[in-house]
C-alpha positions, 0 to 999 in steps of 0.5 A: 556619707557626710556623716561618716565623714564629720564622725571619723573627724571628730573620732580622729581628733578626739584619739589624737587629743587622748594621745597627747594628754596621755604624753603629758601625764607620762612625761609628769609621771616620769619625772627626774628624782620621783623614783630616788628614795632619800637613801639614794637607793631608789625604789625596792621592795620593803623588808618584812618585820618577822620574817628575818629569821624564817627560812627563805624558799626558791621561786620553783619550791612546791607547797608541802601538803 
């Protein structure tokens, strides 16, 4: 029974140590200003080059066999 309860205390330690390292990296990962590109735009999708002039297909449109 000792052992039961020396390993459910390290496992507890060791899953709250995992918690706040896991804080730590969300909130560097989060940080203000990462996400703004210089354009002041912030993040989208980059356009394609050649595909300007192709026409463009709605979400729902069926593949052509």
């Amino acid at each position: 029974m000792k052992k039961d309860a020396a390993r459910t205390e390290k496992l507890a330690k060791a899953l709250k140590d995992n918690l706040m390292r896991r804080k730590a990296q969300a909130r560097a990962r989060g940080a203000p200003g990462d996400a703004v590109l210089p354009s002041g735009r912030g993040l989208g999708t980059a356009p394609q080059g050649g595909l300007e002039d192709q026409p463009q297909k709605g979400p729902n449109a069926a593949k052509k066999r």
